[in-house]
ZALODREN-669254 format. One record per residue (C-alpha): x, y, z. Coordinates in nm, 3 decimals, decimal comma. Example, Ala and Ser with C-alpha at 12.3 -4.5 7.8 and 13.67 -1.06 7.14 Angstrom:
% ZALODREN-669254
<node><x>1,230</x><y>-0,450</y><z>0,780</z></node>
<node><x>1,367</x><y>-0,106</y><z>0,714</z></node>
END
This chain:
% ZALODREN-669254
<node><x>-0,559</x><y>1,764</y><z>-2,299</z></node>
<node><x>-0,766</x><y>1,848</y><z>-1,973</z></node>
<node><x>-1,094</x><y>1,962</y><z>-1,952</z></node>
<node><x>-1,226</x><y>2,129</y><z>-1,657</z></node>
<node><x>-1,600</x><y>2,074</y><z>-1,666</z></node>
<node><x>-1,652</x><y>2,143</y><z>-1,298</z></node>
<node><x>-1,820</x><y>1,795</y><z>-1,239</z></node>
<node><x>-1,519</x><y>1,708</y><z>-0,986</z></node>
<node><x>-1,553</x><y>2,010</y><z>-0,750</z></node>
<node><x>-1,375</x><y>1,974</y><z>-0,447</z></node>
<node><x>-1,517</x><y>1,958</y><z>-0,106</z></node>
<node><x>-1,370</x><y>2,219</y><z>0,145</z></node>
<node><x>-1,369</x><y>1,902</y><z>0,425</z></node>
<node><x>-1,453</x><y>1,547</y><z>0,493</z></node>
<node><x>-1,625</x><y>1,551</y><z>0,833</z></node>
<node><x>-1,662</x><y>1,156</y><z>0,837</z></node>
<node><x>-1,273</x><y>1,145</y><z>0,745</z></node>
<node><x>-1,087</x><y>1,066</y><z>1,053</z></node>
<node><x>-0,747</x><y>1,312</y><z>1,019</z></node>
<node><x>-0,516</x><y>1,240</y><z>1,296</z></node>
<node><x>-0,316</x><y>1,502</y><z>1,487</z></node>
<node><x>-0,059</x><y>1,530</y><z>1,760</z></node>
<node><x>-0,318</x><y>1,621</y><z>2,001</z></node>
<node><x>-0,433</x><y>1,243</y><z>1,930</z></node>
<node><x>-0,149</x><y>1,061</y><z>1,919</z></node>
<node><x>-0,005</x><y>1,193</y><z>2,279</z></node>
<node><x>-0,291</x><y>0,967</y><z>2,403</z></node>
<node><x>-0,193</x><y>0,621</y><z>2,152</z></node>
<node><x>-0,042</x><y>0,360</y><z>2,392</z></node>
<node><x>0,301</x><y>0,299</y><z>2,218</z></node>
<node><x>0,319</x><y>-0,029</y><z>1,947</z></node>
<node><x>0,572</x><y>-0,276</y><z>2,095</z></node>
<node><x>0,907</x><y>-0,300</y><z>1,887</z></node>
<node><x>0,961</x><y>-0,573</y><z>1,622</z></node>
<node><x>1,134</x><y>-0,823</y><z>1,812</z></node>
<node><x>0,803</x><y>-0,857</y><z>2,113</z></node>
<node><x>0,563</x><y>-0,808</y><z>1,851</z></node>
<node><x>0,765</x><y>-1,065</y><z>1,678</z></node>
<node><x>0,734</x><y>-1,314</y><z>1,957</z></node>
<node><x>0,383</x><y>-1,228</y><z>2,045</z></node>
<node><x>0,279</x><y>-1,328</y><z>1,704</z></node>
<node><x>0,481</x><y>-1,607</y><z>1,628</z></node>
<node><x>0,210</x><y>-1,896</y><z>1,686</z></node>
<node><x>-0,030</x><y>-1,704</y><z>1,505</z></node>
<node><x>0,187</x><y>-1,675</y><z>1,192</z></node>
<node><x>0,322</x><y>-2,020</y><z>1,219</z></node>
<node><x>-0,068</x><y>-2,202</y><z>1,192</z></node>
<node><x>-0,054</x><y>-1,949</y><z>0,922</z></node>
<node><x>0,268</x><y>-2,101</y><z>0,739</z></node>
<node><x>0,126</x><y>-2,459</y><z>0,770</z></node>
<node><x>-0,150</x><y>-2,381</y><z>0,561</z></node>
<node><x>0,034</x><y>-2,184</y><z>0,247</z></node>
<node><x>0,054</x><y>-2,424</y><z>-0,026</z></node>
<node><x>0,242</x><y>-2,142</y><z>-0,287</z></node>
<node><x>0,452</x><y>-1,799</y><z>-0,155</z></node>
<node><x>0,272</x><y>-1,560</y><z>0,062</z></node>
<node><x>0,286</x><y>-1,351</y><z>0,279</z></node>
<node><x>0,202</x><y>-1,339</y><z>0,702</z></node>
<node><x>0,065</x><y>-1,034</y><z>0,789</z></node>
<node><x>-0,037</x><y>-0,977</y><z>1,138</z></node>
<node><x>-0,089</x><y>-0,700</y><z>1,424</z></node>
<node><x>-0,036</x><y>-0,667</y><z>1,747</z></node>
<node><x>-0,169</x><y>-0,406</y><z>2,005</z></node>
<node><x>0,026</x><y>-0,224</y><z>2,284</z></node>
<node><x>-0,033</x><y>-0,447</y><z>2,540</z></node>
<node><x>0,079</x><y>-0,758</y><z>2,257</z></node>
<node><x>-0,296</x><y>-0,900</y><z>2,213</z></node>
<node><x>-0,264</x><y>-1,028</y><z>1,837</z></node>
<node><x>-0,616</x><y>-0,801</y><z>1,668</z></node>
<node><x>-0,570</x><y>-1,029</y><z>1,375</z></node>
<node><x>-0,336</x><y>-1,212</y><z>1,135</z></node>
<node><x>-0,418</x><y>-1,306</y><z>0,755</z></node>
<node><x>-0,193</x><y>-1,490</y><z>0,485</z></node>
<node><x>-0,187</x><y>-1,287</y><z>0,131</z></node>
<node><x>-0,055</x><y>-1,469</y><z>-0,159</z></node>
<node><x>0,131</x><y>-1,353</y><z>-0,418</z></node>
<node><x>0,015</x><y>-1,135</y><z>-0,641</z></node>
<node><x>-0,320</x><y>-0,994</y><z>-0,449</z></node>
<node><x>-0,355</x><y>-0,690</y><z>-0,228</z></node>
<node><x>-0,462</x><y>-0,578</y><z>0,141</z></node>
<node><x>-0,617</x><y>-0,268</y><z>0,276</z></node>
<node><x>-0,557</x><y>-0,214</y><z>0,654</z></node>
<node><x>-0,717</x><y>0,027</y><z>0,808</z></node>
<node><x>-1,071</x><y>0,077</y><z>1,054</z></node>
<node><x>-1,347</x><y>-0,011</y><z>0,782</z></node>
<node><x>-1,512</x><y>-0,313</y><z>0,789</z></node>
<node><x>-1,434</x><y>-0,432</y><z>0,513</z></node>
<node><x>-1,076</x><y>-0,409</y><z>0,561</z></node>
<node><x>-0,893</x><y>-0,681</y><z>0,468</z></node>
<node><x>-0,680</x><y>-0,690</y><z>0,838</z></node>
<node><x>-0,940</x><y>-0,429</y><z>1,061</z></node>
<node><x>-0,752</x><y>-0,200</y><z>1,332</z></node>
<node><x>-1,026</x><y>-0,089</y><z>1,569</z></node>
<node><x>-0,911</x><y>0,230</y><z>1,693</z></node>
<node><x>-1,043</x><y>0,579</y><z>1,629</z></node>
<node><x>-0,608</x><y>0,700</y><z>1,569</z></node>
<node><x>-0,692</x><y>0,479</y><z>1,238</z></node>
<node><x>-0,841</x><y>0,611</y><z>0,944</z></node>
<node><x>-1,078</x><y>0,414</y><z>0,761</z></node>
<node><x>-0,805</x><y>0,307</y><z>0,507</z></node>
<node><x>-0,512</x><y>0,398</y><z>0,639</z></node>
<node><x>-0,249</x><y>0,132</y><z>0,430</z></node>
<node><x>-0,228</x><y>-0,068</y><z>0,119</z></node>
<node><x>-0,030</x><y>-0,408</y><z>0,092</z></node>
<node><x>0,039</x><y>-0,569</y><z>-0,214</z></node>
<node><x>0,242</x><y>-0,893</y><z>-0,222</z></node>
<node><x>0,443</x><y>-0,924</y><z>-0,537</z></node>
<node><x>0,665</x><y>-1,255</y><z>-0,647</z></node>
<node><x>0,912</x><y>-1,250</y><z>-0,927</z></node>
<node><x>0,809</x><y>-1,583</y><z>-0,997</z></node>
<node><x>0,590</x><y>-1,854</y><z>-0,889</z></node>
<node><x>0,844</x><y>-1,983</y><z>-0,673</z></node>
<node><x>1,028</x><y>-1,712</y><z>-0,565</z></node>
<node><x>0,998</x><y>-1,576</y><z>-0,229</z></node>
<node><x>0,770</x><y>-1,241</y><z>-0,221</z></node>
<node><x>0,842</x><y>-0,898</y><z>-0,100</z></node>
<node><x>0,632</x><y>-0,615</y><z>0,039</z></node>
<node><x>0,491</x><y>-0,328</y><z>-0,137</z></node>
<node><x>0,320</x><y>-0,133</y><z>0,178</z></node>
<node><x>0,198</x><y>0,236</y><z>0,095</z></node>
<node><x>0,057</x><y>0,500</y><z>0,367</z></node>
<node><x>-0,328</x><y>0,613</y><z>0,218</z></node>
<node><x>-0,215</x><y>0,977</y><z>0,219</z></node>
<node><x>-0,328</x><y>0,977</y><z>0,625</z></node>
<node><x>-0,075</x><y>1,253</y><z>0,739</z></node>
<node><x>-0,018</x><y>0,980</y><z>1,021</z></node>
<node><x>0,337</x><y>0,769</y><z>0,858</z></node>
<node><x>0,409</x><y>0,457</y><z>0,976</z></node>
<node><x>0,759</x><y>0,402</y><z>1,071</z></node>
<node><x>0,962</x><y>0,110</y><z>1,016</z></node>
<node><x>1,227</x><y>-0,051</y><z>1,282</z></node>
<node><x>1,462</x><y>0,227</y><z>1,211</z></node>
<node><x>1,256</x><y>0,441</y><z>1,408</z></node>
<node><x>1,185</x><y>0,615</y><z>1,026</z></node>
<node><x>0,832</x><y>0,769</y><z>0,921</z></node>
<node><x>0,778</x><y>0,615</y><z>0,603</z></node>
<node><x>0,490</x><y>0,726</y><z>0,326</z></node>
<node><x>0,609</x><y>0,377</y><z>0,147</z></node>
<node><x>0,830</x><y>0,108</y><z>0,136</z></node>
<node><x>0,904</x><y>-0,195</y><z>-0,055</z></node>
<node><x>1,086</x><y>-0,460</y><z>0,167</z></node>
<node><x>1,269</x><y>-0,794</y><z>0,080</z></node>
<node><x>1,219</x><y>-1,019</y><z>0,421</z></node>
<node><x>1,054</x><y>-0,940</y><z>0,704</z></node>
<node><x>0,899</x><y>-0,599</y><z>0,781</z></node>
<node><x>0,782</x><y>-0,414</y><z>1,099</z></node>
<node><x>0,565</x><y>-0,120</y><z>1,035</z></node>
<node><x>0,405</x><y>0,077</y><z>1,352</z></node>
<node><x>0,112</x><y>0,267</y><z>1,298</z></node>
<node><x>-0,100</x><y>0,404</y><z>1,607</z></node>
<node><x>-0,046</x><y>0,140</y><z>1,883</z></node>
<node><x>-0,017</x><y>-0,141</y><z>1,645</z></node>
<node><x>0,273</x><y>-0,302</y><z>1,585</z></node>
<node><x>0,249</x><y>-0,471</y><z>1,175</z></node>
<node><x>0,471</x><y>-0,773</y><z>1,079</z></node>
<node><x>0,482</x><y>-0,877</y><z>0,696</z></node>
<node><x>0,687</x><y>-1,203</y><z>0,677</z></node>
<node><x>0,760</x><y>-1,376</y><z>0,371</z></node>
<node><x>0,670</x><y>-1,732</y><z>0,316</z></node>
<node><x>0,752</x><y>-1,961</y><z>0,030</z></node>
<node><x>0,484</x><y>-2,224</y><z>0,092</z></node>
<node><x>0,555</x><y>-2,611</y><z>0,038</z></node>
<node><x>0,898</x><y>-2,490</y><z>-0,093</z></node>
<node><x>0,998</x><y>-2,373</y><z>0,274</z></node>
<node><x>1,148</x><y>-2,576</y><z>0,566</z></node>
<node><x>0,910</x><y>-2,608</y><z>0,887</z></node>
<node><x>0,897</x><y>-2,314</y><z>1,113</z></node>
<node><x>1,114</x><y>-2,347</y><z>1,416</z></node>
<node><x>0,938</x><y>-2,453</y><z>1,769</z></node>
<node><x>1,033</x><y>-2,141</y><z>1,942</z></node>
<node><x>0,999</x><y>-1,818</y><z>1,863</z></node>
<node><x>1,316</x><y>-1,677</y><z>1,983</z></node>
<node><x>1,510</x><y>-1,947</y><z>1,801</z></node>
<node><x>1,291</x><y>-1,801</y><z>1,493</z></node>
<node><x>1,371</x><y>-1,443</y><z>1,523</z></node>
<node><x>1,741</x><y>-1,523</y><z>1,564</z></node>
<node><x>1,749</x><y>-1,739</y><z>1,266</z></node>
<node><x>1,589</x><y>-1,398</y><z>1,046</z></node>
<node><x>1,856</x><y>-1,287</y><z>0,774</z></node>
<node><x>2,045</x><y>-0,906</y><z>0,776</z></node>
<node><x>1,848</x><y>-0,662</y><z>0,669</z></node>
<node><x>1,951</x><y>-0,371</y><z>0,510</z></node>
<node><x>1,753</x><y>-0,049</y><z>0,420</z></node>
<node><x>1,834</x><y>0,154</y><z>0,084</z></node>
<node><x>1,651</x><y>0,539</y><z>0,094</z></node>
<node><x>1,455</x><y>0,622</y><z>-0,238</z></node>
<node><x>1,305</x><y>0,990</y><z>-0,153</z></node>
<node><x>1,215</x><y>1,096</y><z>-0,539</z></node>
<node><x>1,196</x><y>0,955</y><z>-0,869</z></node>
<node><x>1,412</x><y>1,277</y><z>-0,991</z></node>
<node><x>1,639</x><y>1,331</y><z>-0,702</z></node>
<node><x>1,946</x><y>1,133</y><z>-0,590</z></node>
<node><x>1,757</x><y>0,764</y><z>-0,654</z></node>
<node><x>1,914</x><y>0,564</y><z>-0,359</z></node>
<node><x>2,091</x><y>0,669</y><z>-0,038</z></node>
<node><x>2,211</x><y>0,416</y><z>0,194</z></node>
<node><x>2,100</x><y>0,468</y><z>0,541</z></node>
<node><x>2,188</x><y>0,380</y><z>0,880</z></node>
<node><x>2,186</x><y>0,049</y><z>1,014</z></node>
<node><x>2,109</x><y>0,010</y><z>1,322</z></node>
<node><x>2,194</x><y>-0,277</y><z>1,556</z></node>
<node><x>1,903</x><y>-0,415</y><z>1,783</z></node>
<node><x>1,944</x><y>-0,477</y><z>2,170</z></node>
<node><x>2,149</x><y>-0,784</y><z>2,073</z></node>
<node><x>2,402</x><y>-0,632</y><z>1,869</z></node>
<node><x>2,260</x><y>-0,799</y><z>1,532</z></node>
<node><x>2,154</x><y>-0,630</y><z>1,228</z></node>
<node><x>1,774</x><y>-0,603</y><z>1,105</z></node>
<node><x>1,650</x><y>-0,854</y><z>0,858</z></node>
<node><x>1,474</x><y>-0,627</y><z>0,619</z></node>
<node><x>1,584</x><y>-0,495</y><z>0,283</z></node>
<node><x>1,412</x><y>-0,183</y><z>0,273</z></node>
<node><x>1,366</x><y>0,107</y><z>-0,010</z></node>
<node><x>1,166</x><y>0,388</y><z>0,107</z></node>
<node><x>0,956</x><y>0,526</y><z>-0,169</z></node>
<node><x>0,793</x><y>0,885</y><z>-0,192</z></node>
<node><x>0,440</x><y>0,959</y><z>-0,070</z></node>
<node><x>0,086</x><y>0,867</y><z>-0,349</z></node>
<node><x>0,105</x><y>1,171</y><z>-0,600</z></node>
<node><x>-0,174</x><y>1,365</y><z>-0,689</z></node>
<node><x>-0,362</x><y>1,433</y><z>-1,062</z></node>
<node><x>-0,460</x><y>1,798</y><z>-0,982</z></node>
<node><x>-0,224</x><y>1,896</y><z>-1,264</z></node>
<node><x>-0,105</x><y>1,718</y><z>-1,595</z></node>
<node><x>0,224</x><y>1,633</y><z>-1,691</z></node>
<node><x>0,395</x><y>1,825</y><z>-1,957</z></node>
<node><x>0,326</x><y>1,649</y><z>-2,280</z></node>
<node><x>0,690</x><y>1,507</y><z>-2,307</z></node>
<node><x>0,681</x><y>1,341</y><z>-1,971</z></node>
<node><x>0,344</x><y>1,184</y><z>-2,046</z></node>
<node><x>0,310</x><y>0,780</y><z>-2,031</z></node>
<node><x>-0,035</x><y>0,720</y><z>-1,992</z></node>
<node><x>-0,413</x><y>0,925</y><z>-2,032</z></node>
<node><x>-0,634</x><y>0,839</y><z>-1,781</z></node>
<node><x>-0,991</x><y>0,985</y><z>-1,880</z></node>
<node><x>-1,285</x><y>1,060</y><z>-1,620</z></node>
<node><x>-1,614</x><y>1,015</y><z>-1,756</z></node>
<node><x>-1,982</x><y>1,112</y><z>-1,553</z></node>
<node><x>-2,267</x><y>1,064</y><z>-1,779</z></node>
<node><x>-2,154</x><y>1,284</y><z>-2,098</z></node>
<node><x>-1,887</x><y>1,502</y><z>-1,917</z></node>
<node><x>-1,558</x><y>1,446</y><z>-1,940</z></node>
<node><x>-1,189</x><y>1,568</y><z>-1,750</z></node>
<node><x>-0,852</x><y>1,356</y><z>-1,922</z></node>
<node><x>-0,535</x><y>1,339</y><z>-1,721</z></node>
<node><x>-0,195</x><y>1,245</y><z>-1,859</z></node>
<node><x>0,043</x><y>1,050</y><z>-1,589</z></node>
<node><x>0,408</x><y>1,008</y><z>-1,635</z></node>
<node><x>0,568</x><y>0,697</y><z>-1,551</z></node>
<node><x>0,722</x><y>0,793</y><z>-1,223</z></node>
<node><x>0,388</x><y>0,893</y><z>-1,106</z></node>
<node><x>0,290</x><y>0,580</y><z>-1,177</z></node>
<node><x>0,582</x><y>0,415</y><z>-1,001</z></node>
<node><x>0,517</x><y>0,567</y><z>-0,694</z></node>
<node><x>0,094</x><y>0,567</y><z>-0,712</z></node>
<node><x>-0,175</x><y>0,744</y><z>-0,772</z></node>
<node><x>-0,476</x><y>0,734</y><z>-0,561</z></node>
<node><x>-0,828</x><y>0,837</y><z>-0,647</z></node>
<node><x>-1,130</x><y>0,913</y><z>-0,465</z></node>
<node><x>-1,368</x><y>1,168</y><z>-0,319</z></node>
<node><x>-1,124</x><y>1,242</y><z>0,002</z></node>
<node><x>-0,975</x><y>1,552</y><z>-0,021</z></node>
<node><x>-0,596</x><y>1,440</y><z>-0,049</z></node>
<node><x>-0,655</x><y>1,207</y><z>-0,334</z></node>
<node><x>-0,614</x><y>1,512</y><z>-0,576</z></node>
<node><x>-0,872</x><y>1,452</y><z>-0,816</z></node>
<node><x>-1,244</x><y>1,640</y><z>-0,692</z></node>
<node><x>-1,440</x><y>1,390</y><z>-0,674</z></node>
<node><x>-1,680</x><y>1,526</y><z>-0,383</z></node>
<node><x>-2,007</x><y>1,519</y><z>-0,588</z></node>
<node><x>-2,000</x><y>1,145</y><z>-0,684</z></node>
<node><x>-2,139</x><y>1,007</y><z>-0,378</z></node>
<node><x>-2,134</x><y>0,607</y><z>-0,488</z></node>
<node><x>-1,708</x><y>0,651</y><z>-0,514</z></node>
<node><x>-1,500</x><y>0,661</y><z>-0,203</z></node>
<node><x>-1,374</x><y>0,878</y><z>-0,005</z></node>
<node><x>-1,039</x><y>0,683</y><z>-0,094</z></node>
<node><x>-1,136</x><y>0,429</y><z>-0,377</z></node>
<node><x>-0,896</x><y>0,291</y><z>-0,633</z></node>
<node><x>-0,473</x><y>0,341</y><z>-0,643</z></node>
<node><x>-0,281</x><y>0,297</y><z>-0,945</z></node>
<node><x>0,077</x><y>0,165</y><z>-0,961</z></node>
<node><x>0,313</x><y>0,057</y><z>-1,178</z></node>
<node><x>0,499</x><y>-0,268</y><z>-1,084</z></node>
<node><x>0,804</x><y>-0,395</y><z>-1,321</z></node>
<node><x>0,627</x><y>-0,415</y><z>-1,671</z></node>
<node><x>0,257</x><y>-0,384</y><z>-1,545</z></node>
<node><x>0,029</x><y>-0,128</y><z>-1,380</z></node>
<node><x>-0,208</x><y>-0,259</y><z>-1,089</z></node>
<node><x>-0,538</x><y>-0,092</y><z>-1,063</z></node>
<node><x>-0,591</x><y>-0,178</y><z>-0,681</z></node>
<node><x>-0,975</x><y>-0,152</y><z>-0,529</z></node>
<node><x>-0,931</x><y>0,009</y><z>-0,156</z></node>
<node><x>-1,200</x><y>-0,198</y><z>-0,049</z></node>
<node><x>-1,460</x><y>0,063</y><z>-0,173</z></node>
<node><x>-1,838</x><y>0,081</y><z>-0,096</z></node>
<node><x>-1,975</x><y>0,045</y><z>-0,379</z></node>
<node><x>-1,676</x><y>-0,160</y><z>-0,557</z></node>
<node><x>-1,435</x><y>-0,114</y><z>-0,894</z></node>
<node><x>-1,624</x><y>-0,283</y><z>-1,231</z></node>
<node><x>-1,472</x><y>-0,405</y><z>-1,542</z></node>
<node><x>-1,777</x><y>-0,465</y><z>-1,707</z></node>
<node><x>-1,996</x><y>-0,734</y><z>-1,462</z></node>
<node><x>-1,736</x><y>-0,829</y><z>-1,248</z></node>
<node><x>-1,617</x><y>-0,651</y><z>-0,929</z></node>
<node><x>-1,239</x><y>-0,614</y><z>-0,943</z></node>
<node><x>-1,011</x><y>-0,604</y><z>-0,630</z></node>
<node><x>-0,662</x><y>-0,587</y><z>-0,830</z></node>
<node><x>-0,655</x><y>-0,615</y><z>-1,225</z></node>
<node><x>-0,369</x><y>-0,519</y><z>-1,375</z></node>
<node><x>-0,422</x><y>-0,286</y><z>-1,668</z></node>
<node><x>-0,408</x><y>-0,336</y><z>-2,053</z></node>
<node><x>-0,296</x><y>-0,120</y><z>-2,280</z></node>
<node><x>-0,618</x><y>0,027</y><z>-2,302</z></node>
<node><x>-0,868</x><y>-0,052</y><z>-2,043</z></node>
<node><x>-1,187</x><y>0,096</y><z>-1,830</z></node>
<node><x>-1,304</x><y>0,063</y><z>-1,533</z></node>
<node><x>-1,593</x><y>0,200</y><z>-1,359</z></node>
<node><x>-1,585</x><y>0,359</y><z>-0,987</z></node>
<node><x>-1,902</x><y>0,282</y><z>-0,764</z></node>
<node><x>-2,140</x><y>0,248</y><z>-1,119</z></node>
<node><x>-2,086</x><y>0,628</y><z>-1,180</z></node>
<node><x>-1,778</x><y>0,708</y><z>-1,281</z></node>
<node><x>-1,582</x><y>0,544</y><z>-1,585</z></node>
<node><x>-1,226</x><y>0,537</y><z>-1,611</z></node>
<node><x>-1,066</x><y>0,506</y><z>-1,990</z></node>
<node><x>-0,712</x><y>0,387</y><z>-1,949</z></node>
<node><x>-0,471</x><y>0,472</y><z>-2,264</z></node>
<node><x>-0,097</x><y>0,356</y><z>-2,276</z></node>
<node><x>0,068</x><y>0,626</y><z>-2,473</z></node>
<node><x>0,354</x><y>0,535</y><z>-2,740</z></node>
<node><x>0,613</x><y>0,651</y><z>-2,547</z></node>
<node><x>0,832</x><y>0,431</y><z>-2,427</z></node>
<node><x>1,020</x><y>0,402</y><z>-2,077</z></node>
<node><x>1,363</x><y>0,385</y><z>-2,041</z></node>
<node><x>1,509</x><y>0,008</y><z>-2,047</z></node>
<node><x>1,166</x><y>-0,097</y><z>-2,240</z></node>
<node><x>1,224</x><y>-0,305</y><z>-2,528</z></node>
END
């Protein structure tokens, strides 16, 4: 069921929104490829290592002219927004940037096990590309990853904590000692799943160390699914009004993003305590993740201020203290559930 009450009207344009266009990026010093950036940021990362006492991950960047802007650790299981806010977890300070411009979330099989990479492009129109030389809208990566965005060159590398050996002296000997990597294309949840790519060779004639899958861009929840694709009801609530939006699971497996910017598909222009990009939902193995883009005025369950939950089978959530979110798992199962 969907209700259009009008309360969500969409704004014809963002003016604080920074949208990028070619005209821009003709004047964006070019990132340096994986293997300087790699070097550049190797003693950074490495006094990073030291200190991870359980699997993590190293995620720093590195300018054109291979200044390190900043480096953070993530462990497994939590989330980080990059982008030119603030209150970005790892800030780029450039005006190319938007304000959000990626999400990160680190995810681990098990305690021990060493994490992978779930990065996802906010819906910018500016892609990052990966080493391939590839524009990406998102990726999840087994090993190290090199992202480019703007002049910044962004290195995810895996780290099992006290379970790992010590990190080599050099850096060269560091990069050399990096596994394959191989990179697996997944365009669509309803087209051809996975296509195996090209594999390029770097300047040394080695491969890259990366297995990739490329996943489709954030979806949008203008429009509902047809009732027999439907997973979940997500229902919008301002004050006594109400819209309700049914999601299908490979919506979910790819994200959905909310907020008052234009390209997150739901209207939310009047509600001016939620973001312009405030709150993506995706589903990860058996759970979703309700992930807080680092929001003004923050994502609630109840008193607390959330940064990533993942969601019961019925849940709510509130958006900047104005909007409430009901969550509903529907009875439908997906395929391979038990």
């Amino acid at each position: 069921m969907f209700l259009n009450t009008g309360i969500f009207r969409r704004s014809s344009e963002n003016e604080r929104t920074r949208v990028v266009r070619a005209k821009d990026l003709a004047r964006v010093p070019s990132p340096l490829g994986a293997h300087e950036a790699f070097l550049a940021a190797y003693e950074r990362m490495s006094k990073l290592a030291r200190l991870a006492r359980r699997p993590a991950m190293l995620v720093a960047a590195v300018d054109g002219s291979a200044r390190v802007v900043e480096a953070v650790l993530v462990a497994a299981g939590q989330s980080l927004i990059i982008g030119r806010h603030t209150s970005c977890g790892l800030r780029l300070p450039s005006d190319t940037i938007s304000l959000r411009q990626l999400a990160v979330h680190v995810w681990s099989e098990s305690p021990d096990a060493t994490p992978e990479t779930r990065l996802w492009d906010l819906n910018t129109e500016q892609p990052f590309l990966t080493e391939d030389g590839e524009p990406n809208a998102a990726v999840i990566a087994q090993g190290t990853l090199y992202a480019a965005v703007g002049e910044y060159a962004l290195l995810f590398v895996p780290t099992r904590g006290a379970h790992e050996s010590p990190w080599p002296a050099r850096a060269e000997q560091a990069w050399k000692a990096l596994p394959p990597r191989h990179f697996v294309d997944q365009r669509t949840p309803t087209g051809s799943r996975f296509r195996h790519s090209r594999r390029p060779l770097r300047p040394d004639g080695q491969e890259y160390h990366t297995r990739i899958t490329r996943v489709g861009p954030l979806l949008m929840l203008g429009e509902n699914e047809q009732p027999e694709d439907a997973w979940a009801s997500l229902r919008l609530v301002v004050e006594r009004k109400s819209e309700e939006h049914r999601i299908s699971l490979s919506r979910l497996e790819q994200g959905v993003l909310l907020g008052r910017y234009e390209r997150c598909g739901i209207p939310l222009a009047e509600l001016d305590h939620v973001s312009r990009v405030h709150l993506l939902l995706v589903r990860m193995g058996g759970d979703v993740l309700a992930i807080d883009t680092v929001s003004t005025n923050g994502t609630w369950r109840g008193p607390a201020r959330i940064q990533t939950t993942t969601l019961g089978e019925t849940d709510s959530l509130t958006l900047g203290e104005v909007l409430q979110i009901d969550w509903r798992r529907l009875s439908r199962r997906a395929p391979g559930e038990d």
